[in-house]
DSSP file (Angstrom, degrees, kcal/mol; ACC not computed):
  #  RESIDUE AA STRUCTURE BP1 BP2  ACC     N-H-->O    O-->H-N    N-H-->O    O-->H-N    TCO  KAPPA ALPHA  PHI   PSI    X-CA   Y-CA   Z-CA
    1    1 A X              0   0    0      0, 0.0    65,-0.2     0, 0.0    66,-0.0   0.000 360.0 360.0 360.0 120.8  113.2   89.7   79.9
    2    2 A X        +     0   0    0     63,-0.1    64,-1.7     1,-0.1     2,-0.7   0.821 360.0  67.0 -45.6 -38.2  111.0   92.1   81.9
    3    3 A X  E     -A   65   0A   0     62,-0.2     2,-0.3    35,-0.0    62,-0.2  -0.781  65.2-172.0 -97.5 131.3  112.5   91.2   85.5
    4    4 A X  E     -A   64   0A   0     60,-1.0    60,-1.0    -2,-0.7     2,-0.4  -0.759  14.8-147.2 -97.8 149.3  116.5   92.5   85.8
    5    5 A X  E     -A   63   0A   0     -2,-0.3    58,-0.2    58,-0.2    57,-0.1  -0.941  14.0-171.7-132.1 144.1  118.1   91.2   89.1
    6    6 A X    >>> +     0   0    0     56,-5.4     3,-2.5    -2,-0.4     4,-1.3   0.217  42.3 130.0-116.8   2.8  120.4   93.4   90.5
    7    7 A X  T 345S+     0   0    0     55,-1.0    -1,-0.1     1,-0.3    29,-0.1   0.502  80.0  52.3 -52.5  16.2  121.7   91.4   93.1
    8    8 A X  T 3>5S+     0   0    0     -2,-0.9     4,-1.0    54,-0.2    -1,-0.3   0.761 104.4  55.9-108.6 -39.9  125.4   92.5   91.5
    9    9 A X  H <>5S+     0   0    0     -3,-2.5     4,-3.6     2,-0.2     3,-0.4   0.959 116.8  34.7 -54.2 -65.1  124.4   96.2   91.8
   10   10 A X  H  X5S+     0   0    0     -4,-1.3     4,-1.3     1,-0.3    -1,-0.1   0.836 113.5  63.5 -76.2 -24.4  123.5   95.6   96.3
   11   11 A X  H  >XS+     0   0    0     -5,-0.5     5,-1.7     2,-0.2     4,-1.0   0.881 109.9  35.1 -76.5 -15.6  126.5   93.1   96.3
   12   12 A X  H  <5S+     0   0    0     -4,-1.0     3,-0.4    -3,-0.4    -2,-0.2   0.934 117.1  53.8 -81.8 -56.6  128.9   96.2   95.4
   13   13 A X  H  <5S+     0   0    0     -4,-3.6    -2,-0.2     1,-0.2    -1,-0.1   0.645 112.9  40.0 -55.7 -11.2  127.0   98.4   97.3
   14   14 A X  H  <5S-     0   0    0     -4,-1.3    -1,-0.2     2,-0.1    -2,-0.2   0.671 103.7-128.6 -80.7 -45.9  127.4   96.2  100.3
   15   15 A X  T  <5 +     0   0    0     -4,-1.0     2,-0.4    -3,-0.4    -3,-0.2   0.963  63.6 147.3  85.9  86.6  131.4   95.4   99.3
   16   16 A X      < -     0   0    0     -5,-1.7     2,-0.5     3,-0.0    -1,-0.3  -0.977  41.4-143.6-148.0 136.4  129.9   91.5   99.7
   17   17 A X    >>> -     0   0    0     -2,-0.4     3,-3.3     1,-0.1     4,-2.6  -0.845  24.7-104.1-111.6 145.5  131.6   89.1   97.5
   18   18 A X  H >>5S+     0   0    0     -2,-0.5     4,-3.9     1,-0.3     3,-0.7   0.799 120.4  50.8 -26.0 -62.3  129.7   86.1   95.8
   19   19 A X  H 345S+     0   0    0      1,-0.3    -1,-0.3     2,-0.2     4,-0.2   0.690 107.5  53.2 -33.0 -40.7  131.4   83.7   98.3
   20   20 A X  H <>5S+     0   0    0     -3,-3.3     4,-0.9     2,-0.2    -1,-0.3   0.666 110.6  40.9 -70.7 -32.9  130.5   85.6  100.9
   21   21 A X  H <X5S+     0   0    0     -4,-2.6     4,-1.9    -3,-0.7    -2,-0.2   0.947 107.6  64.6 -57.3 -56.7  126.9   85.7  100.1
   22   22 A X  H  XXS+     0   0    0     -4,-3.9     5,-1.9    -5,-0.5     4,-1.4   0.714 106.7  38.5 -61.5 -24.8  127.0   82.4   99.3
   23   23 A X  H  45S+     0   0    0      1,-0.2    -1,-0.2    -4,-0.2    -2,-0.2   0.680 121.0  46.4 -97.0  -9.6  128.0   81.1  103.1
   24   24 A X  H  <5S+     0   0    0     -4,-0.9    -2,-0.2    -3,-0.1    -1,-0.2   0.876 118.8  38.2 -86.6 -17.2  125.8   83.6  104.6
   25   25 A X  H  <5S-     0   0    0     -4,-1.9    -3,-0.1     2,-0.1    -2,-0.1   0.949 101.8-139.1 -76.2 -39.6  122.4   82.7  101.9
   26   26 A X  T  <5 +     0   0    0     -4,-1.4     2,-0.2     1,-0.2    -3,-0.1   0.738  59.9 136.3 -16.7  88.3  123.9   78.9  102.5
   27   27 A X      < -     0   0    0     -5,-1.9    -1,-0.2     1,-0.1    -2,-0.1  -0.803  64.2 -95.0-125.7 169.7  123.1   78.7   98.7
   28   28 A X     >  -     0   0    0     -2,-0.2     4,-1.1     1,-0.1    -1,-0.1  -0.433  33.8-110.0 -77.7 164.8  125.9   76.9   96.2
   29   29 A X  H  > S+     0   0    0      2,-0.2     4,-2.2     3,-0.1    -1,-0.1   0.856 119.1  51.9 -49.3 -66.5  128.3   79.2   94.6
   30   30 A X  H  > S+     0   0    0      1,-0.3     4,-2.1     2,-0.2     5,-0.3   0.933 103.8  52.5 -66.0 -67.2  126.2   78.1   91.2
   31   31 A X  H  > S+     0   0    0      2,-0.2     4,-2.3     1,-0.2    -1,-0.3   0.936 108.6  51.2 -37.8 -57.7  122.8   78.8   92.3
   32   32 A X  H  X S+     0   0    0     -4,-1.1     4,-2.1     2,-0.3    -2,-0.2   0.881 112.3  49.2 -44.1 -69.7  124.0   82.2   93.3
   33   33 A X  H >X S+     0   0    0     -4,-2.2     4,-2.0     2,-0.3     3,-0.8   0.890 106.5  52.1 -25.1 -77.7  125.5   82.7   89.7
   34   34 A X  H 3<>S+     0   0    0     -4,-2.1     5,-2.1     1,-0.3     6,-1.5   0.648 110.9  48.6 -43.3 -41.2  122.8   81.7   88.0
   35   35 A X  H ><5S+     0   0    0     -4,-2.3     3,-1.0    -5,-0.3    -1,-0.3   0.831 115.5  43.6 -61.9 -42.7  120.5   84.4   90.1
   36   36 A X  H <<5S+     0   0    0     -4,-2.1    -2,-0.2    -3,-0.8    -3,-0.2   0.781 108.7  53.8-115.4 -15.5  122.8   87.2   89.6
   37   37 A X  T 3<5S-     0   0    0     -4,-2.0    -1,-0.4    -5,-0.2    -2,-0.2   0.552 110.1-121.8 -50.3 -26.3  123.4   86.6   86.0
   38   38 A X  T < 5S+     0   0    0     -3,-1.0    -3,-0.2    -5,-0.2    -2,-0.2   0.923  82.8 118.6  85.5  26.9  119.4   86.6   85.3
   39   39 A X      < +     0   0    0     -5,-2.1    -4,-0.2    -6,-0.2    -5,-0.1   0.668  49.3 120.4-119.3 -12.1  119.4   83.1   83.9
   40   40 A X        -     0   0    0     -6,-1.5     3,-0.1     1,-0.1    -5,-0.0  -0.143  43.9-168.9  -4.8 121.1  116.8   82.1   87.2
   41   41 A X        +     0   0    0      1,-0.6     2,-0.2     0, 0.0    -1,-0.1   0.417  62.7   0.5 -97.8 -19.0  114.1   81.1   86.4
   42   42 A X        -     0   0    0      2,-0.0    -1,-0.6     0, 0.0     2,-0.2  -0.795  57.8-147.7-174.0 146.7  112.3   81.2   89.8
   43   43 A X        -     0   0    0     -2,-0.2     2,-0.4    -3,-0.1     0, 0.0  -0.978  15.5-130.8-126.5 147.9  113.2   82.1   93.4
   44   44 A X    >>  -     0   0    0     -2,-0.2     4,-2.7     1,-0.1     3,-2.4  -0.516  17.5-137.7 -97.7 139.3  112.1   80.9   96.4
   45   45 A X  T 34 S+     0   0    0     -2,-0.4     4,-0.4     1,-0.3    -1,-0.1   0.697 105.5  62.3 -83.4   8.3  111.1   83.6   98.5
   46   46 A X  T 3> S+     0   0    0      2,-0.1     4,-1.2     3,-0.1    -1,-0.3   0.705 106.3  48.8 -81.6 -13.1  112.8   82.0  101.5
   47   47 A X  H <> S+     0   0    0     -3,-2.4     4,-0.9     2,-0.2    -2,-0.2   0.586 112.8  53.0 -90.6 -12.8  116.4   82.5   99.3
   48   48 A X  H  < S+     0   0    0     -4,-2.7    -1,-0.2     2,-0.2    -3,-0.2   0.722 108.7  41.3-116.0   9.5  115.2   85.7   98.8
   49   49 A X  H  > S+     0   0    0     -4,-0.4     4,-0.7    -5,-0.3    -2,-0.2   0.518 117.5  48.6 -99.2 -28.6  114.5   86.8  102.5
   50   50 A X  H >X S+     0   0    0     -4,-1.2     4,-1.7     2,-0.2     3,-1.4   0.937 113.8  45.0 -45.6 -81.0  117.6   85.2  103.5
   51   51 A X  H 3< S+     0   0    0     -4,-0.9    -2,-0.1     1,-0.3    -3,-0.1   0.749 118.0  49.1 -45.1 -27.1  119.7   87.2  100.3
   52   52 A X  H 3>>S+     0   0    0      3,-0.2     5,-4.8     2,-0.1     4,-1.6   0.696 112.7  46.1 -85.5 -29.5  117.5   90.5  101.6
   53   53 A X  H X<5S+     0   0    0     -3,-1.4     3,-0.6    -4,-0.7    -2,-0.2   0.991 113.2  46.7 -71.2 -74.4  118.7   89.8  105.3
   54   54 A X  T 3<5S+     0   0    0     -4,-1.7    -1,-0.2     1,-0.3    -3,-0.1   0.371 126.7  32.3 -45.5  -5.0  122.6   89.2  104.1
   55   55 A X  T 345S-     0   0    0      2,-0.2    -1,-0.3   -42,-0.0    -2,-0.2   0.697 104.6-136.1-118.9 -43.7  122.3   92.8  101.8
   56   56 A X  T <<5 +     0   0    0     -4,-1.6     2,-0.3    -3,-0.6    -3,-0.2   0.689  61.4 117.2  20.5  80.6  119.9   94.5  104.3
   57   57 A X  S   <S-     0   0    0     -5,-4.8    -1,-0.3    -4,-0.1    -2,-0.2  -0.995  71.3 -78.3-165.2 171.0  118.1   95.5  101.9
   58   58 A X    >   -     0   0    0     -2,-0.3     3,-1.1     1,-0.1     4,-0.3  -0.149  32.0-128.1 -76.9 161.8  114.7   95.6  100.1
   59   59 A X  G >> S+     0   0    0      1,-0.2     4,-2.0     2,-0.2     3,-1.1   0.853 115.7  57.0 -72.3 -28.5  113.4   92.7   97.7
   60   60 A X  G 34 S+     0   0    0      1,-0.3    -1,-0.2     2,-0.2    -2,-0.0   0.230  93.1  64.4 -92.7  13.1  112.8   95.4   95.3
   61   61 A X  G <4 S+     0   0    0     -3,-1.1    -1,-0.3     3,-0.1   -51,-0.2   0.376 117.0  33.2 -97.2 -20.7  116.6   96.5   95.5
   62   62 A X  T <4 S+     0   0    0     -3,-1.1   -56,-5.4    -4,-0.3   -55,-1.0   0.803 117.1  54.9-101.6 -49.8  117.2   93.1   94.0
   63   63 A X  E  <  +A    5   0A   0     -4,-2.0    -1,-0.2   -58,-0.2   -58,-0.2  -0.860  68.1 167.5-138.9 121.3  114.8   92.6   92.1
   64   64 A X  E     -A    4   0A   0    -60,-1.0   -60,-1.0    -2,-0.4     2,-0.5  -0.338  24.8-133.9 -91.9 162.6  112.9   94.7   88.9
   65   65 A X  E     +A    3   0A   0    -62,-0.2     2,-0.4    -2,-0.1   -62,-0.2  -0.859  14.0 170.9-145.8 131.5  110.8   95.5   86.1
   66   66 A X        -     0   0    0    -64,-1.7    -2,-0.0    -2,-0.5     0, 0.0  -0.972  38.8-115.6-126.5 102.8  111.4   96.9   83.3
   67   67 A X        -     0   0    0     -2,-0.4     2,-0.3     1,-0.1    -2,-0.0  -0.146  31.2-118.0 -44.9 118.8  108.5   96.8   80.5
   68   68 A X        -     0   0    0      1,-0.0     2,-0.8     2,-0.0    -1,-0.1  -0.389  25.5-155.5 -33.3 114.0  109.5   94.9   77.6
   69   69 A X        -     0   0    0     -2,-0.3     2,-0.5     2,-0.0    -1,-0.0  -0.953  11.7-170.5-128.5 116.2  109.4   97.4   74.5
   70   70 A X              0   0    0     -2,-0.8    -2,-0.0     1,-0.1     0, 0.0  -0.817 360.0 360.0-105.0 124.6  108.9   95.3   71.4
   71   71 A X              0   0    0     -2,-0.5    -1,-0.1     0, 0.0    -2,-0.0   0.696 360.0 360.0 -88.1 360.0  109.3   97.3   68.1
């Protein structure tokens, strides 16, 4: 998949644990998961100004692309 989310990458740098995220995003435990594993399928860009607030940090710390290289 062209977009990687890194949100595991800014939660380390941050020293923020999933739980923690999760009562500042107030997003479920599961949603959270599901984002930072990369199995999302869409985000709402209020969960993801809220998740940028809670890192300080940019959306583009979170979230990438990386060109698909197909052989």
């Amino acid at each position: 998949m062209p977009i990687v989310v890194n949100l595991d990458v800014m939660m380390a740098k941050r020293k923020m644990s999933l739980n923690e995220l999760s009562e500042k995003v107030e997003l479920t435990l599961s949603n959270l998961s599901i984002l930072k594993t990369g199995k999302a399928k869409a985000i709402r860009f209020s969960t993801l100004e809220a998740i940028c607030k809670a890192l300080n940090c940019q959306p583009s710390d979170i979230l990438e692309y990386v060109e698909d290289i197909q052989n």
